[in-house]
C-alpha positions as CSV (number, residue, x, y, z in Angstrom):
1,X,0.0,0.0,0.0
2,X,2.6,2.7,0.8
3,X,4.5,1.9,-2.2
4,X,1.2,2.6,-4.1
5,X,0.9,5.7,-2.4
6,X,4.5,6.7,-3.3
7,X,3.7,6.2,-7.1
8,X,0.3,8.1,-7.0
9,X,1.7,11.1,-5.2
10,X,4.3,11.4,-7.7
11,X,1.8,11.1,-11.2
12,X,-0.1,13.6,-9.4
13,X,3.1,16.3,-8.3
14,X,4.4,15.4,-12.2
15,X,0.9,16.4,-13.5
16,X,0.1,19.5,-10.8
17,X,2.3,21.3,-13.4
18,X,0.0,23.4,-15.5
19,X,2.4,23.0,-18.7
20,X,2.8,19.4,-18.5
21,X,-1.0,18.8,-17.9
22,X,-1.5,20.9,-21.3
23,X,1.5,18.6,-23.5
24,X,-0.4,15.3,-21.6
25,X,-3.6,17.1,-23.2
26,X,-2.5,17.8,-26.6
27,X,-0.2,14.4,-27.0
28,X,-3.6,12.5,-26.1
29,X,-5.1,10.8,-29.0
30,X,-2.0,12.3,-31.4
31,X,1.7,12.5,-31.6
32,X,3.3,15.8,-31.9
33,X,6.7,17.2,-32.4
34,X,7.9,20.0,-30.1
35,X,7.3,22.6,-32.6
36,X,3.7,21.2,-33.0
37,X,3.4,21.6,-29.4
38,X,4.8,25.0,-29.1
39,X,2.2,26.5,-31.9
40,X,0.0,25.5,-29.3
41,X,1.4,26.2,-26.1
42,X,3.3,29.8,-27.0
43,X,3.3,31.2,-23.7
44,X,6.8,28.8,-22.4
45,X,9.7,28.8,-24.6
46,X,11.1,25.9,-26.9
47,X,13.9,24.9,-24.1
48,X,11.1,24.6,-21.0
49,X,8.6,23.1,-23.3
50,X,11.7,20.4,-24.2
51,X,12.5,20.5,-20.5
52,X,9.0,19.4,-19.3
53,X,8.8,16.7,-22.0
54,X,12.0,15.1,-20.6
55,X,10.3,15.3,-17.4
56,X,6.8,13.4,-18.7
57,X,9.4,11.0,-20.9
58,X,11.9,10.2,-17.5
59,X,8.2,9.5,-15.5
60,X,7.4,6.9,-18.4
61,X,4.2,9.0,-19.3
62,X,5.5,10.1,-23.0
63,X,7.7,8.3,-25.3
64,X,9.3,9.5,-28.7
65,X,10.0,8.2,-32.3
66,X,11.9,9.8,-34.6
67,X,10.5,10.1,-38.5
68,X,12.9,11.2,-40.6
69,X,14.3,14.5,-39.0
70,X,11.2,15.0,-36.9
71,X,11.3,13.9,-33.6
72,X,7.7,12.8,-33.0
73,X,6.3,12.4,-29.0
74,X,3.1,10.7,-27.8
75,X,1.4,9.4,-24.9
76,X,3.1,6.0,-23.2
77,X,1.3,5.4,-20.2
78,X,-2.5,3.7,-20.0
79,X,-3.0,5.2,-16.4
80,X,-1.9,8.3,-17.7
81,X,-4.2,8.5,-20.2
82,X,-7.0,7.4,-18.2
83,X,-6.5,9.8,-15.7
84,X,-6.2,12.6,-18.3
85,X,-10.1,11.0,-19.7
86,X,-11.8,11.2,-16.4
87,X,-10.8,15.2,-15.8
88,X,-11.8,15.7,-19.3
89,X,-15.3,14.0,-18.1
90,X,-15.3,15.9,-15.1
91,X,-14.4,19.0,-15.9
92,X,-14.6,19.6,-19.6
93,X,-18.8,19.2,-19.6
94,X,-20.4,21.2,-21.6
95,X,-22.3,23.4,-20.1
């Protein structure tokens, strides 16, 4: 049990972080390189955006492929991607 504990207060501290929650949103359902991403997500710069995918990708949450030149990132982890479905049913409803 505590070990269980251990690993579900890290997902949560990894994904407390407003600009990895967003690349876990975007990389759901669709992989994305980082300058994909960064059309998206304008308001961090190119190095924290690669900075916070290192993080996701050393948690086992993303994972990468390169394609040609293109380096190419997109969502690893089931629980991850579970997790990020139930918020979206929680909290994205439409109104």
């Amino acid at each position: 049990m505590n070990d269980q504990v251990y690993i579900v207060s890290e997902i949560l501290k990894t994904l407390s972080n407003p600009n990895r929650l967003m690349i876990v949103c975007l990389l759901q359902g669709k992989e994305q390189t980082v300058t994909e991403l960064h059309e998206t997500m304008n308001n961090i710069s190119m190095a924290a955006l690669s900075q916070h995918l290192s993080t996701l990708k050393a948690m086992g949450f993303v994972d990468s492929i390169k394609k040609g030149q293109f380096i190419y990132y997109h969502l690893k982890d089931q629980r991850i991607i579970e997790i990020i479905n139930l918020l979206k049913k929680i909290y994205c409803k439409k109104l």
